[in-house]
VOPAGU-2260 file (C-alpha; in pm, 1 decimal, decimal comma):
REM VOPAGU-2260
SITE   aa  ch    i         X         Y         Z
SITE  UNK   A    0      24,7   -5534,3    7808,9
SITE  UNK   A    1     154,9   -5269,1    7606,8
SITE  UNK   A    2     216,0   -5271,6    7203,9
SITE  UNK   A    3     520,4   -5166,9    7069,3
SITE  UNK   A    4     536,2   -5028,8    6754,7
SITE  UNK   A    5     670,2   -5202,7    6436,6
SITE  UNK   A    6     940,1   -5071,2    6207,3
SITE  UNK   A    7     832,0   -4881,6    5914,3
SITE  UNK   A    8     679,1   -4505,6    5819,3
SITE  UNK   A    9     358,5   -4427,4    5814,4
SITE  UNK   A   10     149,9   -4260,9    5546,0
SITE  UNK   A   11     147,6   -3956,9    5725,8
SITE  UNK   A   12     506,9   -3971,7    5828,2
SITE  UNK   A   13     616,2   -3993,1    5436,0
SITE  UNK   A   14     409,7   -3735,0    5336,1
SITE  UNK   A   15     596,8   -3497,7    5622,3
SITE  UNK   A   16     882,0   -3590,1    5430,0
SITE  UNK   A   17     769,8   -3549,7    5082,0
SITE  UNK   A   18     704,2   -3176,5    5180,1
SITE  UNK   A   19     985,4   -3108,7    5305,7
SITE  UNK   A   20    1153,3   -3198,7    5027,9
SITE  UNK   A   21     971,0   -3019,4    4836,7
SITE  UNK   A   22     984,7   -2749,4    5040,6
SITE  UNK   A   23    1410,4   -2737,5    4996,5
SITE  UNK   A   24    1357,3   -2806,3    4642,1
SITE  UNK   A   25    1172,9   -2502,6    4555,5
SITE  UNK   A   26    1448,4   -2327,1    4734,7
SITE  UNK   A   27    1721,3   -2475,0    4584,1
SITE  UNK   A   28    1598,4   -2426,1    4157,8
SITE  UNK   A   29    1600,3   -2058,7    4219,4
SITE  UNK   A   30    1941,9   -2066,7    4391,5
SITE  UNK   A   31    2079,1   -2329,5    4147,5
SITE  UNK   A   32    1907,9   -2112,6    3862,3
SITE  UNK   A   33    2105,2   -1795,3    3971,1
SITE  UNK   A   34    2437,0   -1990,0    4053,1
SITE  UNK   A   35    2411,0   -2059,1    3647,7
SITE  UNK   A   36    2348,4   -1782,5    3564,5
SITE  UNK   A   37    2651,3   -1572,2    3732,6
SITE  UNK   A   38    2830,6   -1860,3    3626,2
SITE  UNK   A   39    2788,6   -1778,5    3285,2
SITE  UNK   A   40    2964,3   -1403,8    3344,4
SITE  UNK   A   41    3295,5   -1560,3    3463,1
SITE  UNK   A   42    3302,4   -1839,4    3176,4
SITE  UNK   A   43    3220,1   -1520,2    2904,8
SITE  UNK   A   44    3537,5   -1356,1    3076,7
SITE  UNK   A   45    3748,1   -1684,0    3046,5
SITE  UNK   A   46    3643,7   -1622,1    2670,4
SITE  UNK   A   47    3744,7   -1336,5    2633,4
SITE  UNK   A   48    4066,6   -1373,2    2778,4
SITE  UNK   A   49    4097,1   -1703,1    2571,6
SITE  UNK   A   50    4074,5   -1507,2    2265,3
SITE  UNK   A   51    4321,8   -1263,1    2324,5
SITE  UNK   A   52    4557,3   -1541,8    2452,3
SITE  UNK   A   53    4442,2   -1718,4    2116,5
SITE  UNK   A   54    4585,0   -1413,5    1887,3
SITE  UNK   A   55    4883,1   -1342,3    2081,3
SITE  UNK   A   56    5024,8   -1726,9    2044,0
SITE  UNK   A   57    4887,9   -1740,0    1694,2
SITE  UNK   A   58    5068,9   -1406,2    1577,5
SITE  UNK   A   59    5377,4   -1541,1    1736,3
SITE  UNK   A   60    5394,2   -1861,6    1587,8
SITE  UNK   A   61    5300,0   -1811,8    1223,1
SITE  UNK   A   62    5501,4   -1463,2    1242,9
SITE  UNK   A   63    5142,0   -1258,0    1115,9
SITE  UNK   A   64    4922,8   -1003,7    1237,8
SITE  UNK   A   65    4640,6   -1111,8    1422,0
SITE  UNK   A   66    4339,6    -880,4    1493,2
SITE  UNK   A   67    4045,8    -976,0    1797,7
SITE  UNK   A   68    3728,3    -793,7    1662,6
SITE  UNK   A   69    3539,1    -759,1    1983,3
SITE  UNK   A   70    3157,1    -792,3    1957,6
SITE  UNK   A   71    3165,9    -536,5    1605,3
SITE  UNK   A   72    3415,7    -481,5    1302,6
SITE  UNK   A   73    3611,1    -141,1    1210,3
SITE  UNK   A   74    3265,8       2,9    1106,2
SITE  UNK   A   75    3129,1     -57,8    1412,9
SITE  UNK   A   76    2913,7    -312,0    1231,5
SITE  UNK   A   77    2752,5    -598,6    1556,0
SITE  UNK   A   78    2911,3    -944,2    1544,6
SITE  UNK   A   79    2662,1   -1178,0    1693,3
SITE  UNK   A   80    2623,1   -1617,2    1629,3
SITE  UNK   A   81    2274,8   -1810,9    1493,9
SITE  UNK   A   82    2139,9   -1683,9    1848,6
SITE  UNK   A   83    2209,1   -1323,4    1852,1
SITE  UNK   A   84    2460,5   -1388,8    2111,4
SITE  UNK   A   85    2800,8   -1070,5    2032,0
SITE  UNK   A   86    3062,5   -1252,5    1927,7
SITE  UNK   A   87    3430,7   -1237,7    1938,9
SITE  UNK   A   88    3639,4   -1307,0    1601,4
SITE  UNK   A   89    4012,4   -1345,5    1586,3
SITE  UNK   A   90    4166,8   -1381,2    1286,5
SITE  UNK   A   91    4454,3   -1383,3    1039,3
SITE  UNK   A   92    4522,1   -1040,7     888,1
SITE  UNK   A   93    4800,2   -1121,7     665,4
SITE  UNK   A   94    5175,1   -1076,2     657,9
SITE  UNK   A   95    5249,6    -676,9     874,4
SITE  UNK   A   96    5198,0    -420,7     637,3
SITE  UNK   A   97    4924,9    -650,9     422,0
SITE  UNK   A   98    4642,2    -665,8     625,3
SITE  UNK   A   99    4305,9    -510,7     541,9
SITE  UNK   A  100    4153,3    -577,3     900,8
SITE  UNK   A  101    3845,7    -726,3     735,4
SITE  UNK   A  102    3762,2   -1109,7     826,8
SITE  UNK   A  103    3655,0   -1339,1     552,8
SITE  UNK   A  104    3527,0   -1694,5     554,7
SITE  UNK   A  105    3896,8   -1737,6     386,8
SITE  UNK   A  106    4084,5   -1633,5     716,9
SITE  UNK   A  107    4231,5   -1849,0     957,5
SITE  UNK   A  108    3983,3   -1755,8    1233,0
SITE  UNK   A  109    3848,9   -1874,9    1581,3
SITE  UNK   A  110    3509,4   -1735,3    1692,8
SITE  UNK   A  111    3401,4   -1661,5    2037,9
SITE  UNK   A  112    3034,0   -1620,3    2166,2
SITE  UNK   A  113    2915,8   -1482,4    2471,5
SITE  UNK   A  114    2740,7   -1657,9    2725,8
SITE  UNK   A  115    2321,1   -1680,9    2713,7
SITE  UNK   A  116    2232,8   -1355,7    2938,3
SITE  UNK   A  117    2528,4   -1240,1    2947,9
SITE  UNK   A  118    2653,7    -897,1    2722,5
SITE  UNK   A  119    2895,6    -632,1    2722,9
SITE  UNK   A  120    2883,8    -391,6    3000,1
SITE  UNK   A  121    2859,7    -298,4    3386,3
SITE  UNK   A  122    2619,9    -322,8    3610,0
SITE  UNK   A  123    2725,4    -236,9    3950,9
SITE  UNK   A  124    3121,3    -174,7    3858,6
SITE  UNK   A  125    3184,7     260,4    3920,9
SITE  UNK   A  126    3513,1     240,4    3841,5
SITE  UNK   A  127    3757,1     127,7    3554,9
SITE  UNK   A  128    3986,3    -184,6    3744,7
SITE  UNK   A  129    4294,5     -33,8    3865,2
SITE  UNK   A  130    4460,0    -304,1    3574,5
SITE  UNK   A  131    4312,5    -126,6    3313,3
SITE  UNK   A  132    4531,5     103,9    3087,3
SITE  UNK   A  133    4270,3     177,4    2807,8
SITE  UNK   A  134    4139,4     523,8    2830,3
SITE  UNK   A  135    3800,0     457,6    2650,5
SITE  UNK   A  136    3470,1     437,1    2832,5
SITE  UNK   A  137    3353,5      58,0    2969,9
SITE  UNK   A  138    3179,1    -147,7    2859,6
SITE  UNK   A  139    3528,1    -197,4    2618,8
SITE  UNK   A  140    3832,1      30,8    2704,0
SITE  UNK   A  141    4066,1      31,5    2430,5
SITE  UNK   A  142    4082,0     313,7    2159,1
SITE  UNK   A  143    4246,0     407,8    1817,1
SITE  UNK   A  144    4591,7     544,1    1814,9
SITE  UNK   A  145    4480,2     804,8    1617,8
SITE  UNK   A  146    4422,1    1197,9    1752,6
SITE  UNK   A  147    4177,1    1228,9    2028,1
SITE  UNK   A  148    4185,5     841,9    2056,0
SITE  UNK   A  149    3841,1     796,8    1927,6
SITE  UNK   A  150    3695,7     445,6    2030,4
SITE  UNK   A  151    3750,4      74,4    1922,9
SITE  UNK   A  152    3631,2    -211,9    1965,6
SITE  UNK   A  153    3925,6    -378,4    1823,3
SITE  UNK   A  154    4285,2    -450,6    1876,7
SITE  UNK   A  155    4598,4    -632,3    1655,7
SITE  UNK   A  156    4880,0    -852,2    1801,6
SITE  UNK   A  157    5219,0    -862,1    1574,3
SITE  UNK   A  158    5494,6   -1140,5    1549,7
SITE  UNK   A  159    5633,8   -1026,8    1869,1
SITE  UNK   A  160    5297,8   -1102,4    2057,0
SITE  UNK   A  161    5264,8    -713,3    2134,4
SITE  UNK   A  162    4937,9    -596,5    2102,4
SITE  UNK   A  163    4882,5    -266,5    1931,3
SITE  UNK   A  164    4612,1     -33,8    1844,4
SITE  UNK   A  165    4419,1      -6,0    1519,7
SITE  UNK   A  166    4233,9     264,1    1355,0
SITE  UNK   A  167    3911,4     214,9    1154,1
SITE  UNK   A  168    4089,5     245,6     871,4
SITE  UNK   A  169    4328,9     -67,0     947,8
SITE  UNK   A  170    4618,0     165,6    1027,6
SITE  UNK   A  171    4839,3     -48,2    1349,6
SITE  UNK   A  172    4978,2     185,3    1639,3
SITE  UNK   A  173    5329,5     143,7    1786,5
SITE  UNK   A  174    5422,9     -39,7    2112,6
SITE  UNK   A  175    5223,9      50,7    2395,8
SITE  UNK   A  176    4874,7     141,3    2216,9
SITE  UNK   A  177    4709,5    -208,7    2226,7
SITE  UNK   A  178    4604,6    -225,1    2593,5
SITE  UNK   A  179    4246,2    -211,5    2727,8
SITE  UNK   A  180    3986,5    -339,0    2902,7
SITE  UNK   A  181    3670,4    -522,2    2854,9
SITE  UNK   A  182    3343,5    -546,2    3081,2
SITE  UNK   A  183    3074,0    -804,6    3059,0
SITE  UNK   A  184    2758,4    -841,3    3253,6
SITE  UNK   A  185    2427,4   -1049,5    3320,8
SITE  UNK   A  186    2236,1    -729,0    3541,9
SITE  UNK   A  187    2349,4    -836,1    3858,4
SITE  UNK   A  188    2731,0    -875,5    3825,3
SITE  UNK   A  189    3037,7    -815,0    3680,2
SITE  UNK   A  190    3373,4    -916,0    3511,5
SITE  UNK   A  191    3652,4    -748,3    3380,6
SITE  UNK   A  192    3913,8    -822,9    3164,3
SITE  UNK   A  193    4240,8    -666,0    3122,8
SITE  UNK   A  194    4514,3    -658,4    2846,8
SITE  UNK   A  195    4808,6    -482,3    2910,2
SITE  UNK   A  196    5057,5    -265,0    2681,4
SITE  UNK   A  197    5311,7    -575,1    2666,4
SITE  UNK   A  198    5037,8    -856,7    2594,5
SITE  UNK   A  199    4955,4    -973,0    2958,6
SITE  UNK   A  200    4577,6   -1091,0    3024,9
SITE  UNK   A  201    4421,5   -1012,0    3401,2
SITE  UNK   A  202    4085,0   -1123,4    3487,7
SITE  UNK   A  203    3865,5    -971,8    3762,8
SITE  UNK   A  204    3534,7    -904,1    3943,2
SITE  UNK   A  205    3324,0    -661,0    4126,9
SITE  UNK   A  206    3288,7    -737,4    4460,3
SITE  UNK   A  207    2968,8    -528,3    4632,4
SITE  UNK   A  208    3057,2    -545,6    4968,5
SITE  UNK   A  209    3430,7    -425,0    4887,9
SITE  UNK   A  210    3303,2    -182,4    4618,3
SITE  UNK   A  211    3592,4    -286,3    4401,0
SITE  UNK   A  212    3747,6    -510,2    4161,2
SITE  UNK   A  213    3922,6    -783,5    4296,0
């Protein structure tokens, strides 16, 4: 007479199990580690579109210039938070023609950090998006309507939501000087994001395999 056997695992059954769940584990936290990680570039572009959408609607609805400092001031001076993070600031400049384009605890203001690991720049990107009108060099396109158009890092939106440049000596450019681009990266990929001449925010990212921004 044969014995059939009962329902149940054995020991040796589980422990089959165990490891292979440990096995997919270990494969998974490096995977779910990286996933976070590249998640954190797109939610630093969302910021930094945020901001500029922040400024525009601000500057339209209290009928004042706005100015988005991005990651340093007019002297070039680093913005970064408690954790050395760069920082974007936009803030209240004042009635047009007022302005001093220097934030103060005393300005209306909203503050934007970047993400853990992630900073300004490009990593695999070769090539400007083809939405980007600022003729600066990446990591942060836009420029002072000023001779030569030296670099900013810096740009002003007035009452009609038009974004215009700025020179480091708080001088605002006409219509058409406030577009630009900026790049952010964690080493291994990249964002864009693109204001145009009339105010309009486009987000985008590197795609390897494509070898362009999509």
């Amino acid at each position: 007479m044969t014995s059939r056997r009962q329902g149940g695992v054995t020991l040796i059954e589980m422990m089959v199990v165990v490891a292979i769940i440990g096995i997919l584990a270990a494969l998974a936290v490096p995977n779910f580690r990286q996933w976070r990680l590249d998640s954190r570039v797109r939610e630093t572009a969302i910021t930094v579109g945020d901001a500029f959408y922040v400024a525009r609607g601000e500057a339209m609805r209290t009928g004042r210039v706005w100015i988005v400092l991005i990651g340093a001031d007019l002297a070039f001076n680093p913005l970064t938070d408690a954790q050395g993070n760069s920082q974007i600031i936009a803030f209240d400049d004042g009635m047009p023609g007022t302005g001093d384009c220097a934030v103060t605890s005393a300005d209306p203001q909203y503050s934007y950090s970047l993400e853990t690991g992630v900073t300004f720049g490009v990593t695999n990107g070769s090539t400007p998006t083809p939405w980007d009108p600022g003729t600066g060099a990446a990591p942060i396109t836009f420029t002072q309507p000023r001779p030569g158009n030296p670099a900013s890092q810096w740009v002003a939106f007035g009452p009609n939501g038009v974004p215009v440049g700025v020179t480091n000596t708080c001088g605002l450019g006409r219509v058409g000087t406030g577009g630009g681009g900026v790049y952010v990266t964690n080493g291994r990929i990249d964002y864009a994001v693109n204001l145009s001449p009339l105010g309009g925010v486009r987000g985008s990212g590197w795609e390897d395999e494509e070898g362009a921004w999509q």
